[in-house]
TORKOL-4160 file (C-alpha; in steps of 0.2 Angstrom, whole numbers, padded with zeros to 4 digits, m for minus):
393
<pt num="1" X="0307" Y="m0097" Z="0102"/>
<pt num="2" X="0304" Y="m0113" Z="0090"/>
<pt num="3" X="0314" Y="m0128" Z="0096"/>
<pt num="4" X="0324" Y="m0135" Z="0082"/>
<pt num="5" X="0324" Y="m0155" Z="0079"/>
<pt num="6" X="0340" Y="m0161" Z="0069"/>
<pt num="7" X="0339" Y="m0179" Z="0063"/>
<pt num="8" X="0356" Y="m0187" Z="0060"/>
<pt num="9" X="0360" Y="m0206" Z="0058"/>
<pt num="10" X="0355" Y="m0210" Z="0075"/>
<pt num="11" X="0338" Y="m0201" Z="0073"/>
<pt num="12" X="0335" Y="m0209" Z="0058"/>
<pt num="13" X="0342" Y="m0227" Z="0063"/>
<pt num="14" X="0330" Y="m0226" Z="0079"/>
<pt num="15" X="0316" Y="m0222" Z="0067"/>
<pt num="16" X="0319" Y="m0237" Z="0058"/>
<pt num="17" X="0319" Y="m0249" Z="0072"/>
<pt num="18" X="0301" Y="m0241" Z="0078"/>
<pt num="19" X="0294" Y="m0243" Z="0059"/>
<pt num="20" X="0300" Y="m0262" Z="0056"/>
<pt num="21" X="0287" Y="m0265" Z="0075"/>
<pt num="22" X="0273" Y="m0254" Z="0068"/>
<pt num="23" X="0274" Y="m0265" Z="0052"/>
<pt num="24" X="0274" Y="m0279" Z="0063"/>
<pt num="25" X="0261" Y="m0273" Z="0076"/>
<pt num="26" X="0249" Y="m0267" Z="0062"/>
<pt num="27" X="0253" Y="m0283" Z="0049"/>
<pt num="28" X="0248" Y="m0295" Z="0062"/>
<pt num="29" X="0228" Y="m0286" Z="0070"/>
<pt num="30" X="0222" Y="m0293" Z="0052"/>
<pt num="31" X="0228" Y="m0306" Z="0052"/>
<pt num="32" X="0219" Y="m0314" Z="0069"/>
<pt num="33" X="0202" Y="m0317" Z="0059"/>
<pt num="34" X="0212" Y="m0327" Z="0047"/>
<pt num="35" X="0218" Y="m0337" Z="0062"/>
<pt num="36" X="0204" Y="m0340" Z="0067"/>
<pt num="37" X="0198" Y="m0350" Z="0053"/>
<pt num="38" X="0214" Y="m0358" Z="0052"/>
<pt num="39" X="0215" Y="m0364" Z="0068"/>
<pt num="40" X="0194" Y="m0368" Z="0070"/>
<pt num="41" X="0193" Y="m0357" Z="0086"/>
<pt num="42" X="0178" Y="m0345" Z="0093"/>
<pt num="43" X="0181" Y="m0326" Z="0093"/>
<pt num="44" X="0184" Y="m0327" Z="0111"/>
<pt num="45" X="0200" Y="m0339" Z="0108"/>
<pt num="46" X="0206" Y="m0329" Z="0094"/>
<pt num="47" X="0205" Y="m0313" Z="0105"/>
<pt num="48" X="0221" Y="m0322" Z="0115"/>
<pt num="49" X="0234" Y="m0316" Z="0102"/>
<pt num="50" X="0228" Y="m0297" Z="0109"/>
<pt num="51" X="0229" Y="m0304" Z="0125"/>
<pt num="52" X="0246" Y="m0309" Z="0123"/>
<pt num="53" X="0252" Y="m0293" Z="0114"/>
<pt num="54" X="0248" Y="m0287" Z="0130"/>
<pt num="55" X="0258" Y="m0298" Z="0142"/>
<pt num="56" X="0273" Y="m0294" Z="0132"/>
<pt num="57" X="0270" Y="m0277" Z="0136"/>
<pt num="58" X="0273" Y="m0281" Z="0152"/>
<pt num="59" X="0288" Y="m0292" Z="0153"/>
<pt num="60" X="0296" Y="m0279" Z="0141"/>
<pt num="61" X="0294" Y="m0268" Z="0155"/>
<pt num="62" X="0296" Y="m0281" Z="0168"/>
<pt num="63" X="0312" Y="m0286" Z="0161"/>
<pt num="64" X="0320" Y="m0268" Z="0153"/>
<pt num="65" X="0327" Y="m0259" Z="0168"/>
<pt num="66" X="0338" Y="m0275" Z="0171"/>
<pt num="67" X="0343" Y="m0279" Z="0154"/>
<pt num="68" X="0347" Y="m0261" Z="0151"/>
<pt num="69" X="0360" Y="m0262" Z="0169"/>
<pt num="70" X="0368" Y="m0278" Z="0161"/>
<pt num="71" X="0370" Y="m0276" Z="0143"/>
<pt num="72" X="0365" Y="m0258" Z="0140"/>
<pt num="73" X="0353" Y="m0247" Z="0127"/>
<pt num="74" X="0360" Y="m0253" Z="0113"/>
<pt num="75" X="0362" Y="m0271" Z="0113"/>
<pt num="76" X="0343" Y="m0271" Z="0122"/>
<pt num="77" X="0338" Y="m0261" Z="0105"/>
<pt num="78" X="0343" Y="m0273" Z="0095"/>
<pt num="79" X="0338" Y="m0288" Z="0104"/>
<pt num="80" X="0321" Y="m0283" Z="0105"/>
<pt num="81" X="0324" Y="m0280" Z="0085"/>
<pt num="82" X="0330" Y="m0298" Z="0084"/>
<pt num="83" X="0315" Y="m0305" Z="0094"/>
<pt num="84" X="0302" Y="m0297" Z="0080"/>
<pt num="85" X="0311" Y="m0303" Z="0068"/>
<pt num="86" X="0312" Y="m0323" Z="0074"/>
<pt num="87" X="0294" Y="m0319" Z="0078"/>
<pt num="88" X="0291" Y="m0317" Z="0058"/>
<pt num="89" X="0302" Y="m0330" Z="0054"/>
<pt num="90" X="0295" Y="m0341" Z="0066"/>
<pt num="91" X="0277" Y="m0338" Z="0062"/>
<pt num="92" X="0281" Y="m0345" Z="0045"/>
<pt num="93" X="0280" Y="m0363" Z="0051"/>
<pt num="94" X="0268" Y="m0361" Z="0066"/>
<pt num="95" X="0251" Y="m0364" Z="0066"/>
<pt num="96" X="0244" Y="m0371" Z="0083"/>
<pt num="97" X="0235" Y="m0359" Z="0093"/>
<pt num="98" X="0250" Y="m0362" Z="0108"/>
<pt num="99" X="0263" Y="m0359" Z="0096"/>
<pt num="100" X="0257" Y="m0342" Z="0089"/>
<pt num="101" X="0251" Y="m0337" Z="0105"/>
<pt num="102" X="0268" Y="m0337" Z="0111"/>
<pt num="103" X="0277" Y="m0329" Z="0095"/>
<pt num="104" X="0265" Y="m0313" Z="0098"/>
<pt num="105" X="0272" Y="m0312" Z="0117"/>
<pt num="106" X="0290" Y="m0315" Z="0111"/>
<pt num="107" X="0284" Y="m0301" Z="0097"/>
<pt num="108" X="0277" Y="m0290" Z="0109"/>
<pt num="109" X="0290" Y="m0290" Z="0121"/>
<pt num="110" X="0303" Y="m0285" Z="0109"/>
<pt num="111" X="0293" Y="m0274" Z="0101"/>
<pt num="112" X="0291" Y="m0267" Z="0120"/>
<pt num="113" X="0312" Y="m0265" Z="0122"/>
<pt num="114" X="0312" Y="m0257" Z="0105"/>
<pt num="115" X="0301" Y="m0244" Z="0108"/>
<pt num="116" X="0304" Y="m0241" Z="0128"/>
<pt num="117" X="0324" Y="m0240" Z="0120"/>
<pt num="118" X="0323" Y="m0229" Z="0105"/>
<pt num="119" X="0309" Y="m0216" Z="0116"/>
<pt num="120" X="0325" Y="m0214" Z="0130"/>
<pt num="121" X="0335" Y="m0214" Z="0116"/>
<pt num="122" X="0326" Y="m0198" Z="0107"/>
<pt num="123" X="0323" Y="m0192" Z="0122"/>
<pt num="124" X="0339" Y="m0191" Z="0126"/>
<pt num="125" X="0348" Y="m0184" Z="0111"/>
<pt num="126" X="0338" Y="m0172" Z="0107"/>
<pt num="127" X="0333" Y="m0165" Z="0123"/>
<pt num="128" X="0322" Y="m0150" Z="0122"/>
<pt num="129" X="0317" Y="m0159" Z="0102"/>
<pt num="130" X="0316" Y="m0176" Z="0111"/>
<pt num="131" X="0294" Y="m0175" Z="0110"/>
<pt num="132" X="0294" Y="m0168" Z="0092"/>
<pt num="133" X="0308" Y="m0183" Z="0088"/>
<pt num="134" X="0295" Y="m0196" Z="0098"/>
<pt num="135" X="0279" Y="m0190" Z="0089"/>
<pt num="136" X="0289" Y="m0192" Z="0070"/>
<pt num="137" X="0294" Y="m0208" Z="0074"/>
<pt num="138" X="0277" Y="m0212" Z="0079"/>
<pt num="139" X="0272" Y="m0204" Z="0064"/>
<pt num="140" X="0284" Y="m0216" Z="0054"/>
<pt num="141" X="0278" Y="m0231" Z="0064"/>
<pt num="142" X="0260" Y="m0228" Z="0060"/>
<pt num="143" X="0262" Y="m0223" Z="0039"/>
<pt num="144" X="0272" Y="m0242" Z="0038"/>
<pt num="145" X="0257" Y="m0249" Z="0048"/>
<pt num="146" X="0246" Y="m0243" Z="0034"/>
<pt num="147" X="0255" Y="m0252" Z="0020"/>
<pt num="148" X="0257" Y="m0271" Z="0031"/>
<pt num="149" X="0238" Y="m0274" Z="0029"/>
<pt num="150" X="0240" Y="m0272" Z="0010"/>
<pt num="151" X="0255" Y="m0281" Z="0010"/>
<pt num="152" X="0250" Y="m0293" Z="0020"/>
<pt num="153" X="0232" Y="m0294" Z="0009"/>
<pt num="154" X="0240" Y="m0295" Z="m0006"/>
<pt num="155" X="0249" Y="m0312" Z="0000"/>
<pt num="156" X="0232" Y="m0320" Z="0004"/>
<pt num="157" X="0226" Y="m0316" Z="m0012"/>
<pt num="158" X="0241" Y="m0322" Z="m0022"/>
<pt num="159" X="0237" Y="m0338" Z="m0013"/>
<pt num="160" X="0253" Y="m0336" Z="m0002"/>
<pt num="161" X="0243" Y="m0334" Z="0014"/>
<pt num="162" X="0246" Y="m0321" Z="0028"/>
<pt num="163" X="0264" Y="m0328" Z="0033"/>
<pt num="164" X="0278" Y="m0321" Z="0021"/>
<pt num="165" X="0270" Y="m0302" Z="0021"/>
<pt num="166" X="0274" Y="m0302" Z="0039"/>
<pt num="167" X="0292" Y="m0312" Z="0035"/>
<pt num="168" X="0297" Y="m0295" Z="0028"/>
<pt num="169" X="0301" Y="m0292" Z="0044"/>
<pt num="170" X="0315" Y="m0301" Z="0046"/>
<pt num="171" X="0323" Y="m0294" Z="0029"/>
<pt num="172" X="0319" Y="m0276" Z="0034"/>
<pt num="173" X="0328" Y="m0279" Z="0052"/>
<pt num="174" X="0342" Y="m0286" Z="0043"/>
<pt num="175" X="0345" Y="m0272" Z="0031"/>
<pt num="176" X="0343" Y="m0260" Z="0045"/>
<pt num="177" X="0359" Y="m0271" Z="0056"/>
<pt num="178" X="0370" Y="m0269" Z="0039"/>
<pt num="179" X="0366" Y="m0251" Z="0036"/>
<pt num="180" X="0371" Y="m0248" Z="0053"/>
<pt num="181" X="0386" Y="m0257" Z="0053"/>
<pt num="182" X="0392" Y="m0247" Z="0036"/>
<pt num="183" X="0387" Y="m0231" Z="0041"/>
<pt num="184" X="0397" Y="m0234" Z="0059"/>
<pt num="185" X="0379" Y="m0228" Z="0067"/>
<pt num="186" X="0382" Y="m0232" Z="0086"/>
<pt num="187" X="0370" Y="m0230" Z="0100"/>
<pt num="188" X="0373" Y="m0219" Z="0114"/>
<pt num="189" X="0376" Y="m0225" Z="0132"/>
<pt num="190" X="0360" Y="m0216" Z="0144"/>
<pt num="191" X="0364" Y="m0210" Z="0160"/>
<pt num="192" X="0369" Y="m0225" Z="0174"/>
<pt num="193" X="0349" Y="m0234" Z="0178"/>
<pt num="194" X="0344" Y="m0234" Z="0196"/>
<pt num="195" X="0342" Y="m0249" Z="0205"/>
<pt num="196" X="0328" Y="m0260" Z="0207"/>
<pt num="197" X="0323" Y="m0249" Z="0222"/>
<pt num="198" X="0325" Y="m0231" Z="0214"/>
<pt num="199" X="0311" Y="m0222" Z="0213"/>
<pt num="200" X="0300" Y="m0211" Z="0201"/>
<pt num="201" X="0292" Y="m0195" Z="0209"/>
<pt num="202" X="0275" Y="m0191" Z="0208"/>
<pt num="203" X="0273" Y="m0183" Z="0193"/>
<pt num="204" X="0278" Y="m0195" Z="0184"/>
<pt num="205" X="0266" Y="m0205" Z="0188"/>
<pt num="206" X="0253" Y="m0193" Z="0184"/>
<pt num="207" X="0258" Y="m0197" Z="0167"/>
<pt num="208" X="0256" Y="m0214" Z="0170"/>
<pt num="209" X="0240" Y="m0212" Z="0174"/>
<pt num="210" X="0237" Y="m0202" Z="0158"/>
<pt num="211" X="0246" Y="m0217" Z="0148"/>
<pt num="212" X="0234" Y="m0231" Z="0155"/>
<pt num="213" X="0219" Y="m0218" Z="0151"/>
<pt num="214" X="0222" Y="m0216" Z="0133"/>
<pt num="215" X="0230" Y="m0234" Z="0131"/>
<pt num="216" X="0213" Y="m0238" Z="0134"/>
<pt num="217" X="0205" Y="m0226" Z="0123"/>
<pt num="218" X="0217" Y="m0233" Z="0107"/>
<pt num="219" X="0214" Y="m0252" Z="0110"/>
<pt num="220" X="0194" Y="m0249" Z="0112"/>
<pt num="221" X="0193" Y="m0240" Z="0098"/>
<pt num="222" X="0205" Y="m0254" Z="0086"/>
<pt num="223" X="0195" Y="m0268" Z="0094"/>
<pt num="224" X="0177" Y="m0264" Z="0095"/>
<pt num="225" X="0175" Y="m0249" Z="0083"/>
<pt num="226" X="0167" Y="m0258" Z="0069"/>
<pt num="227" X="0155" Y="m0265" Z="0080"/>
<pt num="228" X="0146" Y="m0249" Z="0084"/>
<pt num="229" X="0148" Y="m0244" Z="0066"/>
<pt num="230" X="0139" Y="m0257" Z="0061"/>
<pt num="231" X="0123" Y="m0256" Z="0075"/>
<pt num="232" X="0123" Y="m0238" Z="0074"/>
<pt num="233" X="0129" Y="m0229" Z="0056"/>
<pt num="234" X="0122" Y="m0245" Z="0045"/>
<pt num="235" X="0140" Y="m0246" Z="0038"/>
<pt num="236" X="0143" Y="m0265" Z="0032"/>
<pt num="237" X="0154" Y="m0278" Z="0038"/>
<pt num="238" X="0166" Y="m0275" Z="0026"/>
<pt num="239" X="0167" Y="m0258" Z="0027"/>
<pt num="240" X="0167" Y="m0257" Z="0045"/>
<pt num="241" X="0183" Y="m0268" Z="0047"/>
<pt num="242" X="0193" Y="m0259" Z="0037"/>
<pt num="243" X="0186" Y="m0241" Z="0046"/>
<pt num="244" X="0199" Y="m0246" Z="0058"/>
<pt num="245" X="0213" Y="m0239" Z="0044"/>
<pt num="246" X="0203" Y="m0219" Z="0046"/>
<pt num="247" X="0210" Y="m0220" Z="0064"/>
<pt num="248" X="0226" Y="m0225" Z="0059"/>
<pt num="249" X="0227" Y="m0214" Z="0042"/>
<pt num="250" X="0222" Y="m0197" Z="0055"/>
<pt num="251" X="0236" Y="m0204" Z="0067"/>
<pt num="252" X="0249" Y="m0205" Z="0053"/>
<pt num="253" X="0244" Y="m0186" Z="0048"/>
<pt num="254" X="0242" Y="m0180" Z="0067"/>
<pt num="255" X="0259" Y="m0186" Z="0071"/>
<pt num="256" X="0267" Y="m0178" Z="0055"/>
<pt num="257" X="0259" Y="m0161" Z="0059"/>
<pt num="258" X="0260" Y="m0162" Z="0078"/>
<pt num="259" X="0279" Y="m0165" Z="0079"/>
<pt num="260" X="0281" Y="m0148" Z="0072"/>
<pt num="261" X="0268" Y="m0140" Z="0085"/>
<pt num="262" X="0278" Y="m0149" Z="0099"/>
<pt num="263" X="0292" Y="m0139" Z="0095"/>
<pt num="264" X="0285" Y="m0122" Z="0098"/>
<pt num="265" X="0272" Y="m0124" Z="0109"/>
<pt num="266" X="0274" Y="m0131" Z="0129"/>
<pt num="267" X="0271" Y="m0149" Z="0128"/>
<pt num="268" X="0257" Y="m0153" Z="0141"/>
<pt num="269" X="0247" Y="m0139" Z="0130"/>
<pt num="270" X="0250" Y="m0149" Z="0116"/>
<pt num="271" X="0243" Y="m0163" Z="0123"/>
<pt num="272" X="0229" Y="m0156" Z="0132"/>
<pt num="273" X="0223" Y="m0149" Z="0113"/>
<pt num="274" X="0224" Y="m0168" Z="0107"/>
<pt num="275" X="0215" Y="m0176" Z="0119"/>
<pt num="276" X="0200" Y="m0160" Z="0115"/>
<pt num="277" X="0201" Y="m0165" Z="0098"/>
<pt num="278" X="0201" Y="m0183" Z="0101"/>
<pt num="279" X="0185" Y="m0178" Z="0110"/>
<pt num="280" X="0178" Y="m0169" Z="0098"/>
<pt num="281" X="0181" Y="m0183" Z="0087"/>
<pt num="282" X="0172" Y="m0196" Z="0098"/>
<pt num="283" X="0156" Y="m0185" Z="0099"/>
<pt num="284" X="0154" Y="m0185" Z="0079"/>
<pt num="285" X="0157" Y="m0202" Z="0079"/>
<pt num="286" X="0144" Y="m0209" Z="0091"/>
<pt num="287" X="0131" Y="m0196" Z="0086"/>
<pt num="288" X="0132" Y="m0200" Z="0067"/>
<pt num="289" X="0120" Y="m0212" Z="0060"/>
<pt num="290" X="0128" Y="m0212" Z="0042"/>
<pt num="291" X="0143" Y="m0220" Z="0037"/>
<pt num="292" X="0153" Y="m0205" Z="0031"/>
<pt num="293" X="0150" Y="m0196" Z="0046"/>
<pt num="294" X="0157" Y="m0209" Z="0058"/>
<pt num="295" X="0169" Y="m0211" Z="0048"/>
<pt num="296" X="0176" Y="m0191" Z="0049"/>
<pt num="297" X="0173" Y="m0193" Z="0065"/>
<pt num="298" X="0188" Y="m0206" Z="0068"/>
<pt num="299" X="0201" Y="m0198" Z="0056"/>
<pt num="300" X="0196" Y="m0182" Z="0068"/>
<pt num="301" X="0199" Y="m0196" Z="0085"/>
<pt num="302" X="0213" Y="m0202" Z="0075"/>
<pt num="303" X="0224" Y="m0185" Z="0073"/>
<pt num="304" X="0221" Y="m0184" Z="0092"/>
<pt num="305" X="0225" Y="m0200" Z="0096"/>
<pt num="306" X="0238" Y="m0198" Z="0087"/>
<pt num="307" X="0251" Y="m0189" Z="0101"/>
<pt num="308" X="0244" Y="m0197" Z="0116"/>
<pt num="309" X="0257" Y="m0210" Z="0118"/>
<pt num="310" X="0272" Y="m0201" Z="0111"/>
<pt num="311" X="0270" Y="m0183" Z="0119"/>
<pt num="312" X="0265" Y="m0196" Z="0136"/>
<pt num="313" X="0282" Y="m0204" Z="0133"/>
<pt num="314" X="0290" Y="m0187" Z="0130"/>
<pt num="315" X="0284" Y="m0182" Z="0147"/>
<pt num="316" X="0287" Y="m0199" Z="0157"/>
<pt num="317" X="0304" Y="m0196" Z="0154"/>
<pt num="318" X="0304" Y="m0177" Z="0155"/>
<pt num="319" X="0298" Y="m0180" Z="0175"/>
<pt num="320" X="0308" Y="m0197" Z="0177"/>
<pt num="321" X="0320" Y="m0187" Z="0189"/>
<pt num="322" X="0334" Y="m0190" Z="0175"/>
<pt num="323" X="0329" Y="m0211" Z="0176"/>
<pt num="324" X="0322" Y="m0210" Z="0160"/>
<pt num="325" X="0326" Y="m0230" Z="0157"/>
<pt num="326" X="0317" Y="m0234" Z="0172"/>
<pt num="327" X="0303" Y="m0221" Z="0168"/>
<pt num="328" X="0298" Y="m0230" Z="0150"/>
<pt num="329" X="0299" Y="m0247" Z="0156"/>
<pt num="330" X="0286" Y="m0241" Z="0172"/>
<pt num="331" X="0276" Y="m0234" Z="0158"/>
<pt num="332" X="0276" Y="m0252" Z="0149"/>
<pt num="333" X="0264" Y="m0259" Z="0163"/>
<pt num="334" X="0252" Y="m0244" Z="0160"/>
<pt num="335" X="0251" Y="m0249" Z="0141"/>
<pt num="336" X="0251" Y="m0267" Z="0146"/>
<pt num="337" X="0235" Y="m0264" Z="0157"/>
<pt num="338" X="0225" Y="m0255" Z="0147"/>
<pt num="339" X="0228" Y="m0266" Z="0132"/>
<pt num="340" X="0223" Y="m0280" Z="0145"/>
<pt num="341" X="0209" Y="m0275" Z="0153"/>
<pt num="342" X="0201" Y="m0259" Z="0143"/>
<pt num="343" X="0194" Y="m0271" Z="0129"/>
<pt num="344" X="0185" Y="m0285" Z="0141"/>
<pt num="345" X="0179" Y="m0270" Z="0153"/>
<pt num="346" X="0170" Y="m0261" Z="0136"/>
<pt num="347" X="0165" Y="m0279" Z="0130"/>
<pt num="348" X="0157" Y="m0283" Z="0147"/>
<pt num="349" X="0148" Y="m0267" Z="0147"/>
<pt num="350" X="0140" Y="m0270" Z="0128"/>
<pt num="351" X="0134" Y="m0284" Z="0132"/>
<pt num="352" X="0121" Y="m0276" Z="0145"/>
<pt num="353" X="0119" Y="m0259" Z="0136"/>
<pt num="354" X="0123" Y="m0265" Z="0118"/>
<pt num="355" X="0140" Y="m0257" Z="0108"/>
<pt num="356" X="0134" Y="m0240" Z="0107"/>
<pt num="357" X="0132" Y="m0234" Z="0123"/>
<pt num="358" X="0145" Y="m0244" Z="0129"/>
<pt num="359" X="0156" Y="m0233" Z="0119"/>
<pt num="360" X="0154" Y="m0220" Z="0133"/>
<pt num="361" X="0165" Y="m0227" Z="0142"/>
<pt num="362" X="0178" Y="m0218" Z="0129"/>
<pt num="363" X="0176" Y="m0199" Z="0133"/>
<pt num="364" X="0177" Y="m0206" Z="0153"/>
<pt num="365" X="0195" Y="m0212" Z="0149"/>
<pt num="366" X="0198" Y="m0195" Z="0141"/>
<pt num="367" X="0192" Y="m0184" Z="0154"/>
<pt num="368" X="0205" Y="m0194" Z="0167"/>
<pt num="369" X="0219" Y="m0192" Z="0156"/>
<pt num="370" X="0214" Y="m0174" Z="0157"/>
<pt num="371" X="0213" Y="m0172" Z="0173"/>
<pt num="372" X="0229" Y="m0182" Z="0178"/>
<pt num="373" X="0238" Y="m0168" Z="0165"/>
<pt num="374" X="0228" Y="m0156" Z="0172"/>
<pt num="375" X="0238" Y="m0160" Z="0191"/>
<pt num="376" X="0256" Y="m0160" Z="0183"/>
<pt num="377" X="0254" Y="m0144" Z="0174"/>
<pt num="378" X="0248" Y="m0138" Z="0194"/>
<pt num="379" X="0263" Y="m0146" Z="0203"/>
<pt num="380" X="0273" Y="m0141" Z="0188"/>
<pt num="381" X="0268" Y="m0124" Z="0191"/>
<pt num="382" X="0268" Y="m0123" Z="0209"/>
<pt num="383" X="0286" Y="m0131" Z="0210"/>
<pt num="384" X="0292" Y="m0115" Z="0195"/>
<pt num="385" X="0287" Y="m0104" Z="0210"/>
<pt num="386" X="0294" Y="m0114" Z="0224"/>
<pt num="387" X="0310" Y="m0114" Z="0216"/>
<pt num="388" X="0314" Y="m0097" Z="0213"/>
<pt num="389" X="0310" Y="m0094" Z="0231"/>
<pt num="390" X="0322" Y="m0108" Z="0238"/>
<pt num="391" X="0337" Y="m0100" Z="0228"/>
<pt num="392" X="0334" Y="m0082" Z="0235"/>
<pt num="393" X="0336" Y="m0090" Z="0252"/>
């Protein structure tokens, strides 16, 4: 029986909070090259800014399970709101390398507690929903990221510069406090968060093995995509830069339509169907030697991709052993690592085999997100049966 989703204000306040980030997150990727000429650095320095978006991964996850036990979901949620917007503001008057290093980590690790929050949150409220309500905020998050590149464009071609498109964000976050305050929209208290000592059980961590795995797979394909398009399909450098918005265009549509799959089907079948057709995607891609073929290729990787992390999230929290604000800020160093260490590992590997092949490395991080999935749906299955027989004793 389909599972029915009902967004009320705190559906649609979370949503908000999770679309101002992707503006932010998605705004800012274009914008490195630009620092780059400002500031007179190589590629290699300029990469940093991705390096720092990871560390803030990491101290969001680092630091959540104690800010949650001391000031709770709600004020977390909008601290980490308040740190993307000073992040905007700030990056209006900062143009050293080592100043907008650290606005990205300060952006990254609120945009950590903002998402790591509002996924509990959904989670949460709508129980049996929470993966649908994950995968349409997601799906929110990524139609916003396809507008900041445009808007942020438009400013550097009016002769503004990249700054005040991503200033936007401090407005929006402030509209969103007002709104919330009018509307009397307040969010919940989660159930009490375990120590620093609780544990997770295994199957949740199978799930954080599936996150790192297609972590990897997103961030390789955002960072080094246009490379291979360029060696391999004869797709220019202009066109190959902006190919990167066919990924996100199929993740907008994948997580639009998905959400609704997720409500009538089993959620670990939905997500073993994405990561096939994130496979199947992959293998158009890297076979195609024209640039309209690559490129169907990654709107195909893209609706794949495009429930990995939310229907990953749904499931953290689903097998979190009802720690479901200790589970998502585990899952933050998964997301942290991969964004860390995936990119260097495939660059490392290009420069001995070329970009191509070392794209390979791909369809290896599918097959162990598959197979991590494919041992929790085992010990799902086998503690179904166990359970039964326990009770009749």
């Amino acid at each position: 029986m389909p599972r029915l989703l009902a967004r009320d204000r705190l559906t649609w306040l979370t949503y908000a909070h999770i679309a101002i980030w992707g503006y932010f997150l998605y705004g800012f990727s274009p914008v490195v090259p630009l620092l780059r000429d400002e500031q007179h650095t190589s590629r290699t320095v300029a990469s940093l800014h991705g390096t720092a978006f990871a560390v803030g991964g990491v101290l969001s996850g680092l630091l959540l399970p104690s800010l949650i036990r001391r000031f709770g979901r709600a004020r977390v949620i909008w601290g980490g709101l308040a740190g993307v917007a000073l992040s905007a503001v700030g990056l209006l008057a900062s143009h050293p390398l080592a100043a907008t290093l650290t606005w990205a980590v300060v952006a990254s690790t609120g945009g950590g507690l903002i998402v790591n929050g509002v996924t509990a949150v959904l989670a949460d409220h709508h129980r049996d929903g929470g993966a649908a309500a994950i995968s349409e905020a997601n799906a929110g998050a990524s139609a916003v990221g396809l507008i900041a590149p445009l808007v942020v464009g438009s400013g550097v071609a009016a002769g503004l510069g990249w700054r005040p498109g991503l200033a936007i964000v401090a407005g929006a976050a402030g509209l969103v406090a007002v709104l919330a305050v009018v509307l009397r929209v307040r969010v919940p208290t989660g159930p009490p968060l375990e120590t620093a000592g609780g544990r997770l059980p295994t199957p949740f961590w199978l799930v954080w093995v599936s996150i790192l795995a297609t972590g990897s797979v997103e961030v390789c394909l955002n960072l080094w995509v246009a490379d291979a398009l360029r060696t391999h399909a004869q797709v220019s450098p202009a066109g190959a830069t902006a190919a990167v918005s066919a990924i996100i265009g199929g993740m907008f549509v994948g997580r639009l339509v998905g959400s609704r799959f997720v409500l009538r089907l089993p959620t670990i079948s939905v997500m073993f169907a994405a990561l096939s057709l994130s496979g199947v995607g992959f293998a158009v891609f890297w076979v195609a030697t024209v640039p309209w073929l690559a490129l169907f290729g990654l709107v195909v990787v893209g609706l794949g991709n495009a429930l990995h992390y939310p229907l990953s999230m749904a499931l953290a929290v689903s097998h979190s052993a009802g720690q479901p604000d200790l589970a998502v800020a585990r899952t933050s160093y998964a997301v942290g690592v991969s964004f860390g260490v995936a990119p260097f590992l495939l660059a490392a590997v290009a420069d001995r085999v070329g970009p191509h092949l070392a794209f390979l490395l791909v369809p290896v991080f599918l097959v162990l997100s598959a197979v991590a999935i494919a041992v929790l749906r085992h010990r799902v299955a086998a503690a179904s049966l166990v359970s039964p027989l326990a009770r009749s004793r």
